[in-house]
N, C-alpha and C positions, 0 to 999 in steps of 0.2 A: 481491627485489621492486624492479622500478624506480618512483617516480614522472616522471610526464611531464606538460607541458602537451598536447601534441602527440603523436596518439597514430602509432609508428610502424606502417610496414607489416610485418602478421605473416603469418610462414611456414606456421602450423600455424592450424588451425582452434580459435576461440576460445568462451569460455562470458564473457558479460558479463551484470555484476549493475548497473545504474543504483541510484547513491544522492544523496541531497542531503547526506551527511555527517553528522555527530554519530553515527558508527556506536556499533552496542550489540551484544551476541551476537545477536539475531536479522538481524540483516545478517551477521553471521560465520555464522549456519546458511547463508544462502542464497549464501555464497564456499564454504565446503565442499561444500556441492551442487554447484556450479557446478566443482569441483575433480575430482569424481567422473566427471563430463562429458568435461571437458578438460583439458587438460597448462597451455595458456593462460587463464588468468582475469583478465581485465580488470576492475576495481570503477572505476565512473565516482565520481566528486565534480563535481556542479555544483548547484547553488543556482537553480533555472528560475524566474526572476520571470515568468515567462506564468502561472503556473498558484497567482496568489497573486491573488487580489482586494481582499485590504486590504494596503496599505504598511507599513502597522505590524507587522502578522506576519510581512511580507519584512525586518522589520529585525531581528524578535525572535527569529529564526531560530537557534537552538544553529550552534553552530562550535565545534569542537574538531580542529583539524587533527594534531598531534602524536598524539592518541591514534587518528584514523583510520588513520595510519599503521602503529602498532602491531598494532593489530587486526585488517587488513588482511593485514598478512603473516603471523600468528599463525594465521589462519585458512586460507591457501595461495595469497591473490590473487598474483598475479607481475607483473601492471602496475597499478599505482594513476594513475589518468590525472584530471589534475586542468585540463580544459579551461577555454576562456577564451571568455566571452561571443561574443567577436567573430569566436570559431571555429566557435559552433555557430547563431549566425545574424549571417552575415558582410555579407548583403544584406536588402533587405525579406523581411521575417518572411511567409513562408507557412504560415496556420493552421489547422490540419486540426481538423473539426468532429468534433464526438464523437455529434453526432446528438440524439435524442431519449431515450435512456439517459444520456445526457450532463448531460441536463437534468432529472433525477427524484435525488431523496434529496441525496445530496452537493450534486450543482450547482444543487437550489432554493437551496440556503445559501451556496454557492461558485462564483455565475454564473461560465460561461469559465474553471473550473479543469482541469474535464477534455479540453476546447480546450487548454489550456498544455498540461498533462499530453502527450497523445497528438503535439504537436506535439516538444517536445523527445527523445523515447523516439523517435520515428521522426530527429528529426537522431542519436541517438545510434545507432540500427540503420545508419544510411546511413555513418559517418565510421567503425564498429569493425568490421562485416558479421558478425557473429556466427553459428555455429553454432546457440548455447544463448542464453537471455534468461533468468534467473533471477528471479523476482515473487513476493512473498508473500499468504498468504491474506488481511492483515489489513486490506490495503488490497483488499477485493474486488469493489465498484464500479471500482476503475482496471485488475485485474485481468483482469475481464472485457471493457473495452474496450480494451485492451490486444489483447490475445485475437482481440476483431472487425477491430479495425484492421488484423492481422499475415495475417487472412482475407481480408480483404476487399483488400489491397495485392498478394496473393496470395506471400505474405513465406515465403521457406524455413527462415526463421529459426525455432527448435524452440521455443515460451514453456512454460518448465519452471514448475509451481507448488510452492511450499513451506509447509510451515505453518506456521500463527501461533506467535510462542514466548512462551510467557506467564512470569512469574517465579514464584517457590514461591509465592507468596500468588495468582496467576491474574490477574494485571494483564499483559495483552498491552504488549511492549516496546515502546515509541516513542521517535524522539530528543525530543517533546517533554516527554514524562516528564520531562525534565531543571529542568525550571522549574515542577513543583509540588513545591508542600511535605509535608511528614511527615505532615501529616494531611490535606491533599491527596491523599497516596497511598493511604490508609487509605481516604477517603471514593472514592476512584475503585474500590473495590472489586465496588463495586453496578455497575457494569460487567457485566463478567465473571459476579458472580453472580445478577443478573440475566437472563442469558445463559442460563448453566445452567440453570436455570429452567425458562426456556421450551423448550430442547430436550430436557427429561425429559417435557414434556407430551403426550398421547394424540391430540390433536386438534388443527387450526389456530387453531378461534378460542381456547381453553384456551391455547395458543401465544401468541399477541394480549394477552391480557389480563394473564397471567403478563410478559409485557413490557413494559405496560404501569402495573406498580406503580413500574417505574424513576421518574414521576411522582413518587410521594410523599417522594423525596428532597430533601430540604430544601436538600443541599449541589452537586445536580447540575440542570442546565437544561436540558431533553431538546430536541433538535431535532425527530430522528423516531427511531423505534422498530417494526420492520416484520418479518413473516416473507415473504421472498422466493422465488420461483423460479429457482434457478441455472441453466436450462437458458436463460431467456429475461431476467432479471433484471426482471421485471413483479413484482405482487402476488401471490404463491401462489395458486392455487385449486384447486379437487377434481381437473383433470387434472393439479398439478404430484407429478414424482414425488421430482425433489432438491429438497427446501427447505432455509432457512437463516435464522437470526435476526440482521438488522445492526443497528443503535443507533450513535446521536451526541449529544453533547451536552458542554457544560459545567463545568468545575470549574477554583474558585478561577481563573477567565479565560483558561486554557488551555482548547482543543478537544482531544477524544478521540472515536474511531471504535474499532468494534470488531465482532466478528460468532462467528458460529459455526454448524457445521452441527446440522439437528437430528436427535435416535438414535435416537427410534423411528420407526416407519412412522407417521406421522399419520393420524389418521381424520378425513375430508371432513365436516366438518359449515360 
């Protein structure tokens, strides 16, 4: 595996996984994926202050360089490209809107995150050209627009999705994981099983409500808590046929996000 600032010109057609580093295994699921794809696996590292709206969380941001390395090649990446600000906006910053998805759930909390967001992923489609684009589920508000943006640019580029990797206890992985504590981890459980929950339920609003006891946790601060339509990412209703349950919220001052599809058919009420 090489690391590079600079990524060079490839021969062979590429599978790139964009990360902001502090990898964990579920960034190593989606280098395996991406391995399956293609011979070339490119794992980005950059740190995108566009799509940070508090400074403080641009500072508090996990870094672990030594072990992305490891991990990285452990898992098949063959270029670890560790770009430099001034590489990937070298002139005035053109910022690609995310629209009015952009601005519901995450981005009521995180105005101009998914503006950042979408803006870096397309510098990063433009400077690697990629075959494959590897994205997980767990981020799937970015996923989705993601998604529109690669539509809508009319992008040949393939956006492969992978799924969420949770650990034995059902705590979906995150770099930020890294900065809660032992019972921090314990209390982020209501997560996840909150989650469950509501996609064992018969119905949407039985769905709703069932997600809505994540409230009574003493140790979590819920943002929002919603059963979605993944074809249109609106509010489910009796035409949606894929729904999914996403939540945000709180603990011990770290943010967590998380989602899940739901397993049975729902009944429209």
């Amino acid at each position: 595996m090489r690391e590079v600032e600079v990524l060079p010109d490839l021969s062979r057609p590429c599978a790139l996984v964009p990360t902001m580093g502090a990898l964990h295994a579920g960034h190593q699921s989606l280098i395996r994926r991406a391995r399956e794809l293609a011979d070339e696996v490119v794992v980005s590292v950059f740190v995108n202050p566009l799509q940070f709206e508090d400074r403080e969380d641009l500072a508090r941001y996990p870094s672990a360089p030594k072990q992305d390395n490891q991990l990285a090649m452990q898992a098949g990446a063959t270029i670890l490209w560790k770009p430099s600000y001034e590489s990937i906006y070298p002139g005035e910053i053109k910022t690609l809107s995310s629209g009015e998805i952009g601005n519901r759930f995450e981005g009521i909390h995180r105005p101009g995150h998914f503006d950042g967001v979408l803006t870096v992923v397309n510098r990063l489609f433009e400077l690697s050209r990629p075959k494959y684009a590897i994205f997980g589920e767990k981020d799937f508000q970015q996923l989705f627009l993601i998604k529109q943006m690669a539509a809508k640019l009319d992008s040949e580029i393939n956006i492969i999705t992978a799924p969420t990797i949770r650990d034995s206890s059902g705590l979906a992985l995150s770099s930020r994981n890294i900065r809660l504590s032992q019972q921090a981890l314990k209390d982020a459980l209501v997560i996840s099983r909150t989650l469950r929950a509501a996609s064992n339920e018969s119905s949407i609003k039985d769905a709703r409500q069932a997600l809505m006891q994540v409230e009574s946790e003493a140790s979590f601060t819920l943002d929002y808590a919603e059963i979605i339509d993944e074809e249109s990412f609106q509010v489910a209703d009796e035409s949606s046929v894929k729904t999914r349950a996403i939540i945000a919220g709180w603990i011990e001052g770290v943010r967590l996000i998380d989602n899940m599809a739901m397993q049975k058919s729902l009944v429209r009420v």
